[in-house]
N, C-alpha and C positions, 0 to 999 in steps of 0.2 A: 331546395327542390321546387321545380314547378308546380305550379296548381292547376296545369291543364295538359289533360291526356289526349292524344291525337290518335285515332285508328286510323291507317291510310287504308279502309280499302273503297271501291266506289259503287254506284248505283242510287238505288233511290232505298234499299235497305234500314235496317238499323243499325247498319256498321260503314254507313253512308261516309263517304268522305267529309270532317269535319271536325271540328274538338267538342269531343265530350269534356265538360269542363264541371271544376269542382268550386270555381269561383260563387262567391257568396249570394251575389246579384242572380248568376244565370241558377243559381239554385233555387231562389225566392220566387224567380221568372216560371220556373217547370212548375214550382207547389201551387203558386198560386193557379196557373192558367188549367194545371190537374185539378186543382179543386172547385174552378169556374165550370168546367166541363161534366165534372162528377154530380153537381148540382143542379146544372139544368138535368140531365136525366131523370133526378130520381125528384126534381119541381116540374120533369113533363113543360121545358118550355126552349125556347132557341136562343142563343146566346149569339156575343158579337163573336167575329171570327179571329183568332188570334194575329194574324199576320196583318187586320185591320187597324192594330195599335204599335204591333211589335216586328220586328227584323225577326221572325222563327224559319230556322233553319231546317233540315229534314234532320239530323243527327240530334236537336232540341226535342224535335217534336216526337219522336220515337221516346225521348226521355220523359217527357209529359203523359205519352200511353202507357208506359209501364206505372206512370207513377199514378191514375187514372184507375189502373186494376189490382193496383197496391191497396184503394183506397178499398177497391171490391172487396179485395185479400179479408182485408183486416176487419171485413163487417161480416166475413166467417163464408165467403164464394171462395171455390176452388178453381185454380189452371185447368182448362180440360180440352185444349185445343188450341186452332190457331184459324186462322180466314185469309183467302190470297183474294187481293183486290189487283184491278186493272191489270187483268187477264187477257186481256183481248188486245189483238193490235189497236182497233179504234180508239180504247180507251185509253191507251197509251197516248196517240198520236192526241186525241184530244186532251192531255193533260199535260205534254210535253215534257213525256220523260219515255225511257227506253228500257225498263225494267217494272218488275210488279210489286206490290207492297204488302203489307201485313197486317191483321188486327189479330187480337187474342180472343179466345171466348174462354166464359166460364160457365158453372156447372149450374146456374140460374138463366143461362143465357138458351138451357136446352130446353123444347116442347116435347111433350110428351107425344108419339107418333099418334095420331088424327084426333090426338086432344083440342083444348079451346085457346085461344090465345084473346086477353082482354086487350083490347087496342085504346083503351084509357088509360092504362098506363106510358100510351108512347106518343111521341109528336106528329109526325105524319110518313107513317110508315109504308117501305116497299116495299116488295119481294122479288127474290131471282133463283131460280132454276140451279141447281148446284151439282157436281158428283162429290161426296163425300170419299175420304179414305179415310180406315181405322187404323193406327198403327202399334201394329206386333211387335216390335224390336224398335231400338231407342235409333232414330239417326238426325245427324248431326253433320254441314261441311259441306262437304263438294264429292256427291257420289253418283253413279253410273244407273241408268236405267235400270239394270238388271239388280242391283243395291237395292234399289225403291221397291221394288216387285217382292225382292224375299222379304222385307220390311213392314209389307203390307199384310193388315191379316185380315180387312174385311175392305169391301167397296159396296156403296150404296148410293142412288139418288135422294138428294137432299133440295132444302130448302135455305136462303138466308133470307131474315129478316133485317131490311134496314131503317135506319134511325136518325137523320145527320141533326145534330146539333145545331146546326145552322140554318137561318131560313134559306128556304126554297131549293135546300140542298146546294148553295152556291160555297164554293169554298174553293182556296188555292194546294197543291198537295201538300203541303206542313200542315194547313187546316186539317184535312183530313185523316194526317195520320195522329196527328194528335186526336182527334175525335177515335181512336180505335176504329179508323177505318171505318164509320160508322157500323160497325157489329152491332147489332141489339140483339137479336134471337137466331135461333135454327132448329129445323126439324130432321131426323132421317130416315130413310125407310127401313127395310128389312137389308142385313149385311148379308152379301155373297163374298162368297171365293174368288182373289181376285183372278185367277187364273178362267174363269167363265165365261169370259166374253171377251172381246177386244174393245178397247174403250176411247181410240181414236175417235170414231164418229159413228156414236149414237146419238138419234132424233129423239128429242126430250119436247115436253109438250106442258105448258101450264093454262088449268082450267078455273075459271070461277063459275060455281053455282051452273056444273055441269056446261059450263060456254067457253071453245077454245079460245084462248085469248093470246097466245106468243106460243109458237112452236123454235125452235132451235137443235144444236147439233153439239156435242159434246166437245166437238174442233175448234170451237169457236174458243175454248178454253186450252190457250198456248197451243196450236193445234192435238195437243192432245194432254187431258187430265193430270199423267202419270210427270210430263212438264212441272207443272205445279208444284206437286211434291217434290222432284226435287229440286227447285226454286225456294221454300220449302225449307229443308234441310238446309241449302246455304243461308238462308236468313236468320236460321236458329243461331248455327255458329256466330253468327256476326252477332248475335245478341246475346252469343253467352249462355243459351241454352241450347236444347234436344226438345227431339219431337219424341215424347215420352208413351209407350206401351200403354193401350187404353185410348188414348189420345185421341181427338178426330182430326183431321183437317178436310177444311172445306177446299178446294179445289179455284173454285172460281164460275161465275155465270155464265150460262151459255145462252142467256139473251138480255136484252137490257131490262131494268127495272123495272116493274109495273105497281101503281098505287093499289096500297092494300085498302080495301073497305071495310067498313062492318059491317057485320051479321052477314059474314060470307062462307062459302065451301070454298076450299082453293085443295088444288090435287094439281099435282108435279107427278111426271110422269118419264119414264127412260127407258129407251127399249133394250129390254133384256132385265132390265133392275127392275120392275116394279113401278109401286110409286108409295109417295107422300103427302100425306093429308092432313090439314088445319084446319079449325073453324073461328074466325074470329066476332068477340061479341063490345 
């Protein structure tokens, strides 16, 4: 029998065209470069970037992120979502791929709404504008606008906090996705009905210390949020999971990144949603 399994499907997913292999070497390769990664986080310092020493493929490096929140798993953090990255065409176009990608979040990775977030625990963190969805029913594959909608049982404007392991945020996409997409944190605001509003394009707004500082459009995210998700749901399948009841998924940013400070007020704002509020010290 072989010792290497091939998924053929494609994109930049985790069922990326590529061999998931069970070989001994590319096994040693995912543990260690999972546990290079898992340890600058919780040492708060930046590390080399894997594709700086190593051939990491995007179907590796998905394998490195799961084993990365394996490592979360087993120090008692719970699955409790998931984060779509390179949501936008620009960030597509400048990353040189034509699809969006994925981090996981867990249940340490949540702030408490307009609680404090200590930015000593993190390396040099940013934040981005987000629309969260909650999901009500489990989905999973390749399903139809109107699927996603009865799926959904809450929507919210959100916040992502990010974290690269890498300096100066420099990284190639296998970097990245082994970094979990740099996920570190998130916040959300209050959940509505998603039937509420239309969420194509709402103006979202993020402030420090009461000073507009990036305004955006919820379009900006696959022209629109409900994309995501089910972007979303085909990622799951390819990974062998569901977007499980309870769940959140971030959506994706609808402006680019902004340095987070200390001893700041930051409020994210959505028209029609509300908003979200952190304090970092």
């Amino acid at each position: 029998m072989s010792n290497t399994e091939t998924t053929p499907t494609s994109g930049t997913g985790p069922g990326a065209t590529g061999s998931r292999t069970t070989d001994p070497l590319a096994t040693d390769l995912v543990a260690t470069l999972a546990a290079t990664l898992d340890e600058a986080t919780l040492g708060r310092h930046t590390t080399d970037r894997p594709t700086d020493t190593t051939d990491l493929d995007v179907p590796t490096a998905y394998r490195v992120q799961r084993a990365v929140i394996e490592r979360r798993v087993a120090r008692g953090e719970s699955l409790i979502g998931v984060k779509m990255g390179f949501t936008s065409r620009a960030k597509m176009s400048q990353m040189g791929v034509d699809d969006v990608i994925w981090g996981l979040l867990t249940d340490t990775m949540l702030i408490e709404e307009g609680g404090l977030l200590d930015r000593s625990g993190l390396i040099h963190p940013r934040i981005e504008p987000e629309i969260a969805f909650l999901i009500g029913s489990p989905l999973s594959g390749t399903i139809t606008p109107a699927e996603a909608v009865r799926a959904i049982a809450g929507v919210a404007v959100a916040y992502e906090v990010l974290d690269s392991r890498y300096a100066d945020f420099d990284f190639t996409l296998p970097d990245v996705i082994a970094d979990n997409a740099s996920a570190s944190g998130f916040g959300v605001g209050t959940w509505h009905h998603p039937d509420a509003l239309d969420l194509g394009n709402l103006g979202m707004l993020v402030e420090i210390d009461g000073r507009p500082v990036a305004t955006g459009s919820s379009a900006a995210i696959l022209g629109n949020p409900l994309r995501s998700l089910i972007a979303a749901a085909r990622l799951a399948a390819e990974a062998g999971l569901e977007l499980r009841p309870g769940w959140v998924v971030l959506a994706g940013a609808a402006t680019a990144a902004l340095p987070l400070p200390k001893g700041a007020h930051v409020r994210v704002s959505a028209a029609g949603l509300g908003r979200a509020e952190v304090t970092t010290r």
